[in-house]
C-alpha positions in Angstrom: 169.4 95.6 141.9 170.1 97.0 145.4 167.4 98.2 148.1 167.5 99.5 151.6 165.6 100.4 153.9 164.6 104.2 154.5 162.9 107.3 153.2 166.1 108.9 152.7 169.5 107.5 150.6 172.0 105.9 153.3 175.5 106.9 152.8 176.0 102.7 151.9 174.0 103.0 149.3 175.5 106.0 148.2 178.9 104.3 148.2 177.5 101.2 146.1 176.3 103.1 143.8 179.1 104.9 143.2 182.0 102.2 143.4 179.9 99.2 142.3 178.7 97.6 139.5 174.9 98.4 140.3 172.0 98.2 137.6 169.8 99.7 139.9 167.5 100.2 143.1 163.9 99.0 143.9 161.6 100.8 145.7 159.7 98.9 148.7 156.3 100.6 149.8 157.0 99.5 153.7 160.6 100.6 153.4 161.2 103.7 151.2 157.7 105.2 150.5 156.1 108.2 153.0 154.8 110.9 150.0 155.3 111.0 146.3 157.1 114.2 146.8 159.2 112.4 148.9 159.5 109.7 146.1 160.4 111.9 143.5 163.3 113.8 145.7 164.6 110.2 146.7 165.1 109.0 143.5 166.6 111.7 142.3 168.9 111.6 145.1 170.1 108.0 143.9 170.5 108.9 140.5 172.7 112.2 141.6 175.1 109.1 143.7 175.7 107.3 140.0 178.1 107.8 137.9 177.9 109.2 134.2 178.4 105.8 132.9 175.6 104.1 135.4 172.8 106.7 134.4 170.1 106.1 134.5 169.9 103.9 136.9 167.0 101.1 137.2 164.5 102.6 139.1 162.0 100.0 139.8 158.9 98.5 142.1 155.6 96.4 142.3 153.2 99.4 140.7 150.7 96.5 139.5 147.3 98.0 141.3 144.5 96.2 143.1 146.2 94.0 145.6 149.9 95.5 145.1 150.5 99.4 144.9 154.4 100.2 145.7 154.2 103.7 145.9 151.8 104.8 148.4 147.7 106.7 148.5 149.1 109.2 146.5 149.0 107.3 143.2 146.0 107.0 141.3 144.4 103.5 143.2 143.9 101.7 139.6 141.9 98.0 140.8 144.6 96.0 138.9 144.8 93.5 136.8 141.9 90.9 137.4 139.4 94.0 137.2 140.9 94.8 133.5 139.7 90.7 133.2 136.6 91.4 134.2 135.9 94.4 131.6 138.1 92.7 129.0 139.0 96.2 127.6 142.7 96.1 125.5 142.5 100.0 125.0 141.3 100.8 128.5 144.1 98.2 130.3 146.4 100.5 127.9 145.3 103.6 128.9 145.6 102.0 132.5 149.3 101.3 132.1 149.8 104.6 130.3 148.6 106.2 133.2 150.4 104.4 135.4 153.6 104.9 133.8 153.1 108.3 133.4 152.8 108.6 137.5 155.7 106.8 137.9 158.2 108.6 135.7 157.2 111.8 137.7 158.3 109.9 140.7 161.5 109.0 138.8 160.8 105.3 138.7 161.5 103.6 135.1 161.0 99.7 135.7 157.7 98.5 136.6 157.7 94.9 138.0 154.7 94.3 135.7 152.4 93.2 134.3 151.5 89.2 135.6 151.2 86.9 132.8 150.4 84.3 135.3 147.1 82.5 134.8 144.6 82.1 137.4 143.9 78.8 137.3 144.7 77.9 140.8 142.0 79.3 143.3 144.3 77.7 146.0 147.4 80.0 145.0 148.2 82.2 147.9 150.5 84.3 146.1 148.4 85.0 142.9 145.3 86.4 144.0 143.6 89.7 141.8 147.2 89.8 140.3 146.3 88.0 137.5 144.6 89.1 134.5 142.2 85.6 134.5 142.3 82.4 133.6 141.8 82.4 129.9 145.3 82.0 127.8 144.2 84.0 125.0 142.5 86.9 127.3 145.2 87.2 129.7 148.1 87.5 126.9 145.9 90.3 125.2 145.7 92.4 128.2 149.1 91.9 129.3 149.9 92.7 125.7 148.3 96.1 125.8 149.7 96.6 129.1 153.1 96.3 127.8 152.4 98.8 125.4 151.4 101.4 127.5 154.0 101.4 130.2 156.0 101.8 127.6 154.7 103.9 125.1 155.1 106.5 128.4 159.3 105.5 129.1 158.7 102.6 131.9 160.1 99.4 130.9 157.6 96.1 131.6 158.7 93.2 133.1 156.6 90.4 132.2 156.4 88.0 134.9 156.8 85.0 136.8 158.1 83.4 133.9 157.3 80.6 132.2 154.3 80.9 134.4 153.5 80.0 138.1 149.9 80.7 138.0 149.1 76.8 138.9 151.4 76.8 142.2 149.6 75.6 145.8 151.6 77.3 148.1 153.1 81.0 148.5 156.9 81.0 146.7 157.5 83.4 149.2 157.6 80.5 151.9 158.4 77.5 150.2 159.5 75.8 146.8 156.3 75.4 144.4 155.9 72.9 141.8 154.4 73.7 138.9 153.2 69.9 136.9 152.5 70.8 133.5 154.7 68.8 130.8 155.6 70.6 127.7 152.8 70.0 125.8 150.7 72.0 128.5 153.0 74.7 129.0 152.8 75.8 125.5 149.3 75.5 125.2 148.4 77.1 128.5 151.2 79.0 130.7 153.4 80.4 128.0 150.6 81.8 125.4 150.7 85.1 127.4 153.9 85.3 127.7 154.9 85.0 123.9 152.1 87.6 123.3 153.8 89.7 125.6 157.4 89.1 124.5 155.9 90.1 120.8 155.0 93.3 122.2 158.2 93.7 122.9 158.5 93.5 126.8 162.0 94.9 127.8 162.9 92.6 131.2 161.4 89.2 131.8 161.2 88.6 135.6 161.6 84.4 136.0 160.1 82.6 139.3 161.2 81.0 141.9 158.9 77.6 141.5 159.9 74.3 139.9 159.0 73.5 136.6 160.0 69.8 136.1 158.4 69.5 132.8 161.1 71.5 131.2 163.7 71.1 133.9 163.2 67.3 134.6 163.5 68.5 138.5 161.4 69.0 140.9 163.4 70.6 143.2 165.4 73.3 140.5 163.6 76.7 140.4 163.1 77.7 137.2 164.9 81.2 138.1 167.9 78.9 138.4 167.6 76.8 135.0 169.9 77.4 132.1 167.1 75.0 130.4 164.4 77.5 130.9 166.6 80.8 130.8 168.6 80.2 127.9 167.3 77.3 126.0 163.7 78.5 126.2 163.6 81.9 127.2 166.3 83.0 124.8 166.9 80.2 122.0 163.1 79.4 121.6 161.0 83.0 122.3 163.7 84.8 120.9 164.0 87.2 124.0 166.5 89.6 123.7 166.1 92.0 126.7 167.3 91.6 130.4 166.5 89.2 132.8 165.9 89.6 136.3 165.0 87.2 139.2 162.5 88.0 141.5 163.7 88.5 145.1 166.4 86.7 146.7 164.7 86.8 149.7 162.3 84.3 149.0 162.8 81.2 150.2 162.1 79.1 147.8 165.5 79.5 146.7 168.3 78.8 149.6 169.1 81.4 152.0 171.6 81.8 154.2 175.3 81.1 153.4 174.3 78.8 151.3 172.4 80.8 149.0 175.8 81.9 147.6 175.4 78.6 145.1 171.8 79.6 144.6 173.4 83.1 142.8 176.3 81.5 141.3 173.5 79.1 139.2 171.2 81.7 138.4 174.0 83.7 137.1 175.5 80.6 135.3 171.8 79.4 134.0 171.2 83.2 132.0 170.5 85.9 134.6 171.1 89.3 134.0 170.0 91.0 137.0 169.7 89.8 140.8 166.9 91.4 142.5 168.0 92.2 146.2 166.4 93.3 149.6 167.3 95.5 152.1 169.5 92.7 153.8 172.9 94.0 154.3 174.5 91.0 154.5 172.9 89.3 151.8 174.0 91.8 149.5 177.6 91.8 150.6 177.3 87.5 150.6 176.3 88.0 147.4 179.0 90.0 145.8 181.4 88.2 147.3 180.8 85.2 145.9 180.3 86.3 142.7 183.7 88.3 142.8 185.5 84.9 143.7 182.9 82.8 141.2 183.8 85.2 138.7 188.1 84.6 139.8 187.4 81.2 139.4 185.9 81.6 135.5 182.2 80.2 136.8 181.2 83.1 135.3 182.1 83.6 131.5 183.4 87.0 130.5 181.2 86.9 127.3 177.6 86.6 129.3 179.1 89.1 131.8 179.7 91.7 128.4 176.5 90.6 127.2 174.9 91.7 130.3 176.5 94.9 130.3 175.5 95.7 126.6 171.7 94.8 127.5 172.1 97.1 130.3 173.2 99.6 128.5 170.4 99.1 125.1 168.0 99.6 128.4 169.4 102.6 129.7 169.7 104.5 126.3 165.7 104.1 125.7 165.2 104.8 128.9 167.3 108.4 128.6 165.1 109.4 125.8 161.9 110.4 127.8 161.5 113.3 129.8 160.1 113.4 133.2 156.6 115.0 134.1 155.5 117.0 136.3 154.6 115.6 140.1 151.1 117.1 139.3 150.5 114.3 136.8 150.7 112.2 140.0 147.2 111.4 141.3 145.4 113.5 138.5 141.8 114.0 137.8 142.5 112.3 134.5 143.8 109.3 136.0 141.1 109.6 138.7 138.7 109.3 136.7 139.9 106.4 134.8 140.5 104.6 137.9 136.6 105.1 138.6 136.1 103.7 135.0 137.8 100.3 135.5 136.0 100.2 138.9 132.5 101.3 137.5 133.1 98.4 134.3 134.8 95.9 136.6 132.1 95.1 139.2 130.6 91.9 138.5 126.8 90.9 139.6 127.1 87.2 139.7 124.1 85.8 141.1 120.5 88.1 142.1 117.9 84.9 141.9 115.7 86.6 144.3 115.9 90.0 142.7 117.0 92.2 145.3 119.3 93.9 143.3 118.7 97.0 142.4 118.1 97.7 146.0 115.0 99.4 147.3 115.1 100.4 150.5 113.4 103.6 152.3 116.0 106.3 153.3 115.8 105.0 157.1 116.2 101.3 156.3 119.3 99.9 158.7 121.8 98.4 157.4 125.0 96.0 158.6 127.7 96.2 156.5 130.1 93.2 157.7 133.7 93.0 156.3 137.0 91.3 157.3 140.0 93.7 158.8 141.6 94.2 155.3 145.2 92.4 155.8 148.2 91.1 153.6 147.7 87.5 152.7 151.3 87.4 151.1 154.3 89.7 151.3 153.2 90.8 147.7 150.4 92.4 149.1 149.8 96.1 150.0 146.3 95.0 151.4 147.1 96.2 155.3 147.3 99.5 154.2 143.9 100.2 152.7 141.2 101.5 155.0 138.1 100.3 154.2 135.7 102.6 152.4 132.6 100.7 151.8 130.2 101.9 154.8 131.2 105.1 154.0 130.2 104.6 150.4 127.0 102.8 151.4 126.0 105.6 154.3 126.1 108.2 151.7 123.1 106.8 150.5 121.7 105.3 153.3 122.6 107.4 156.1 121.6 104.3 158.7 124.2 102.6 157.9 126.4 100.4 160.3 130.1 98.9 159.8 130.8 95.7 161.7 134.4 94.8 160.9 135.4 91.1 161.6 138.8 89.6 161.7 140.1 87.9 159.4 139.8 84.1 161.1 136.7 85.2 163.4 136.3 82.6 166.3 133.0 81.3 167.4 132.2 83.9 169.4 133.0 86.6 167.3 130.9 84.9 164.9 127.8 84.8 167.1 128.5 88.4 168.4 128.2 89.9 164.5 125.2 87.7 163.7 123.6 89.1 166.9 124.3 92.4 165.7 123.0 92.0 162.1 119.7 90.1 163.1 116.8 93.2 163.3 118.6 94.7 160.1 116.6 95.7 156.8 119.7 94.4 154.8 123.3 92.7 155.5 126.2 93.2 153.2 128.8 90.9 153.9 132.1 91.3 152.3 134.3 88.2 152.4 138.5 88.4 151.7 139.5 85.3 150.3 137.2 82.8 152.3 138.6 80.1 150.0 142.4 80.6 151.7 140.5 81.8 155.4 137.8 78.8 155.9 136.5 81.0 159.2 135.0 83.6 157.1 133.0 81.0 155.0 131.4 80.2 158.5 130.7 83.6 159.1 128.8 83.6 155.9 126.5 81.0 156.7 125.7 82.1 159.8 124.5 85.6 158.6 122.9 84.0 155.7 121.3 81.5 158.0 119.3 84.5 159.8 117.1 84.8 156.8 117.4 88.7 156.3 118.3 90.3 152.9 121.7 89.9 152.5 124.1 90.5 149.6 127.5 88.9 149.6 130.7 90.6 148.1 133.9 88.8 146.8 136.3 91.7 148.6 139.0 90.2 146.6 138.9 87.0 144.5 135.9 85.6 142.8 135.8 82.3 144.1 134.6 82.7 147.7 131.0 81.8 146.6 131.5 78.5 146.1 132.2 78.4 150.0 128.7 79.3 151.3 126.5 78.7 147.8 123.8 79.2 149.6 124.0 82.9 149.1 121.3 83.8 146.4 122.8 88.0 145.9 126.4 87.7 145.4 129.0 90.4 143.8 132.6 90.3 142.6 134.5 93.5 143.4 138.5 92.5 142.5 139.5 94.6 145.5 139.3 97.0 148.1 140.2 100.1 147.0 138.1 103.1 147.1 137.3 103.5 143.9 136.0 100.1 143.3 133.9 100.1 146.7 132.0 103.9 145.5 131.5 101.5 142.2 130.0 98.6 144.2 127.3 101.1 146.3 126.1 102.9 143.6 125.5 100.0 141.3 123.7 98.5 144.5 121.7 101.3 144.4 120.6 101.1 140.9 122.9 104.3 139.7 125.0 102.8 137.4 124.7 99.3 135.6 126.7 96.1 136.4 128.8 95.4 133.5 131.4 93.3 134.4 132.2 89.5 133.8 133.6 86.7 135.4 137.8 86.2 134.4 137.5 82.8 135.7 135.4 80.2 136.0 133.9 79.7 139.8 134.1 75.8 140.0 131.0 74.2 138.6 128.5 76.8 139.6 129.5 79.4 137.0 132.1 79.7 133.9 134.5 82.3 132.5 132.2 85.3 131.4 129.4 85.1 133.3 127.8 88.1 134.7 124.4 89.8 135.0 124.3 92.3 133.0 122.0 95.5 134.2 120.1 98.3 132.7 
């Protein structure tokens, strides 16, 4: 799977298309997104470059909502998949992916690098965040169950992922080599229930992670994207998995880079790959097939997997070549609008109100400080940086004195006193943390606005488990995101015009377990 970097097919691209033995493309959003018109001519432009015998090519990308949208503002902004946790709805996280699919075929995308079976058990797991469904085996494996049926009920092919599951990593695989410590015993029982649910639904391409698994590998230091044990033995022999295979990108450094990273291929190939995911780097590319052309010389490769491959491929392709493409108007549509302000309006979670001060009631001239974090990416699979915030607006709708005090994301100390100056003669504070459990700073932020005493309700901007960093907060919301539909949800349940529904996908340490919420009226 090739990629590259511009708006527009480069003539290299053109050339390895046409000459090469390409599966496909995969669309960045920093590199290759501007418009969905723009999307849908581009793609069209690369499958035009193939020939007869490549078509269709793999179109694919990261389409997975909340904290990771691929293809730009003009796509319906679905919350993703810890908000479909939180409502715990198997027909609505179908009609979700449906929709989803359904935008992306008009763009002439056919892969979606989704959904994440990984379980959120890990508050620590930079890489995870709202990507995961929650934290509950069963729960997460029906939602990503239903989500595999409807990108594909609509002609997108899912790609269940980071197999066998890399939910319990501590640091970002982007960065570094994770391990993962379950034994057997645990994986079965915990990581690889959603995946099997998934499989049954019969998921097309498994994507398999770039984090040790030693409990099936017996090393510590082997990605399981590189393990013939977990590929082929498990993956294949065991779940029975007869689609494709692809690794996720080969840009991450958990796996070698470099020159070396030739060896890193060669075993991922060797071990029961199908498909290599690449980047935009040239070189890497051309390393790549270098290596594989001499590995292949020197019969590392077997020319049975290699005709396997091809005949997967081409199983894939055929399915794919039986659906027709929509019209761009489907792209954005008041349908999928308002579905998208569904999820948001069920999603939103009231977690604590102990001194009642939700539903709000506040004159029309009460002011109000509405303090948030600089929305930013906290890991390269991340589209966070590109949101603008939409909350104050939301809020000063309603109450037109409303002010926005945006605070970086590591605030230093006098930062800090400068916002809690400014929120001090205010008739309320809303304070909206991003992931205070990974940025320690905004945790002191909160206790110094909740240590001036005023009404003050905190909001979980992203994952739920900021409020076991400043407990002290007695009004505290879960939103599962930024986006705009999610933060209209969040000020008019506030306000008492619409009910909180939603419940907790994970458990929040000891001071509240999996499905707690306050339900309103």
């Amino acid at each position: 799977m090739v990629a590259f970097a511009g708006i527009e097919m480069p003539a290299r691209t053109a050339k390895a298309i046409a000459g090469r033995p390409v599966a496909g493309v995969t669309l960045f959003r920093q590199r290759n997104v501007s418009s969905a018109a723009q999307v849908r001519a581009l793609t069209a432009q690369l499958q035009a470059a193939a020939p007869p015998e490549s078509r269709p090519l793999l179109m694919a990308t990261d389409q997975e909502g909340g904290q990771l949208i691929a293809l730009g503002d003009d796509t319906t902004q679905f919350a993703g998949a810890m908000a479909l946790g939180a409502v715990g709805d198997e027909q609505l996280a179908e009609g979700v992916a449906r929709a989803t699919a359904r935008e992306l075929r008009a763009l002439g995308v056919n892969v979606n690098y989704a959904p994440v079976c990984d379980l959120a058990t890990n508050p620590g797991n930079p890489n995870l965040g709202i990507r995961s469904f929650g934290d509950d085996p069963a729960a997460v494996g029906r939602l990503a169950t239903a989500t595999v049926r409807g990108l594909q009920a609509e002609g997108v092919a899912a790609t269940v992922k980071h197999f066998p599951g890399s939910g319990d990593a501590a640091v970002d695989t982007h960065h570094e080599l994770a391990v993962v410590g379950a034994d057997r015993a645990q994986l079965e029982a915990r990581e690889l229930v959603p995946f099997k649910q998934a499989l049954g639904a019969g998921a097309r391409v498994v994507m398999a992670g770039h984090f040790a698994v030693p409990g099936l590998t017996g090393d510590e230091t082997l990605p399981a994207s590189l393990s013939r044990r977990v590929l082929t033995d498990l993956l294949r022999r065991d779940l029975g998995f007869e689609g494709l295979v692809i690794t996720d990108a080969l840009d991450m450094r958990a796996i070698a880079q470099g020159v070396a990273q030739v060896v890193d291929v060669i075993t991922a190939v060797r071990a029961g790959q199908d498909l290599l995911l690449g980047t935009p780097d040239e070189e890497l590319i051309e390393r790549m097939e270098h290596g594989l052309a001499q590995a292949a010389l020197r019969r590392l490769i077997d020319p049975d997997a290699d005709r396997e491959v091809a005949r997967r491929l081409a199983e894939l392709r055929a399915w794919l070549a039986a659906f027709d493409q929509p019209a761009l108007e489907v792209v954005g549509s008041a349908e999928h609008q308002a579905l998208a302000h569904e999820l948001a309006r069920r999603s939103i979670t009231l977690v604590r109100n102990d001194e009642g001060l939700i539903p709000l009631r506040l004159p029309a001239d009460a002011r109000v400080a509405v303090i948030h974090s600089q929305p930013a990416d906290l890991t390269p699979a991340d589209t966070s940086s590109t949101v603008k915030p939409s909350l104050v607006a939301a809020l000063r709708r309603r109450l037109p004195r409303t002010e926005e005090l945006i605070a970086p994301s590591d605030p230093d100390e006098a930062e800090v006193a400068s916002l809690r100056e400014r929120a001090a003669d205010c008739d309320l504070v809303v304070l909206g943390t991003f992931a205070a459990n990974l940025q320690p700073a905004q945790a002191g932020l909160a206790q110094a606005i909740l240590d001036l005493g005023r009404p003050t309700v905190t909001v979980a901007l992203r994952t739920p488990w900021d409020l076991p960093e400043y407990p002290m907060a007695m009004t505290h919301v879960c939103t599962y995101g930024i986006l705009p539909p999610s933060m209209e949800a969040l000020a008019a349940a506030l306000g008492g015009e619409q009910r909180f529904s939603g419940r907790l996908p994970v458990a929040m340490g000891d001071l509240y377990p999996r499905g707690h919420g306050i339900i309103t009226t």
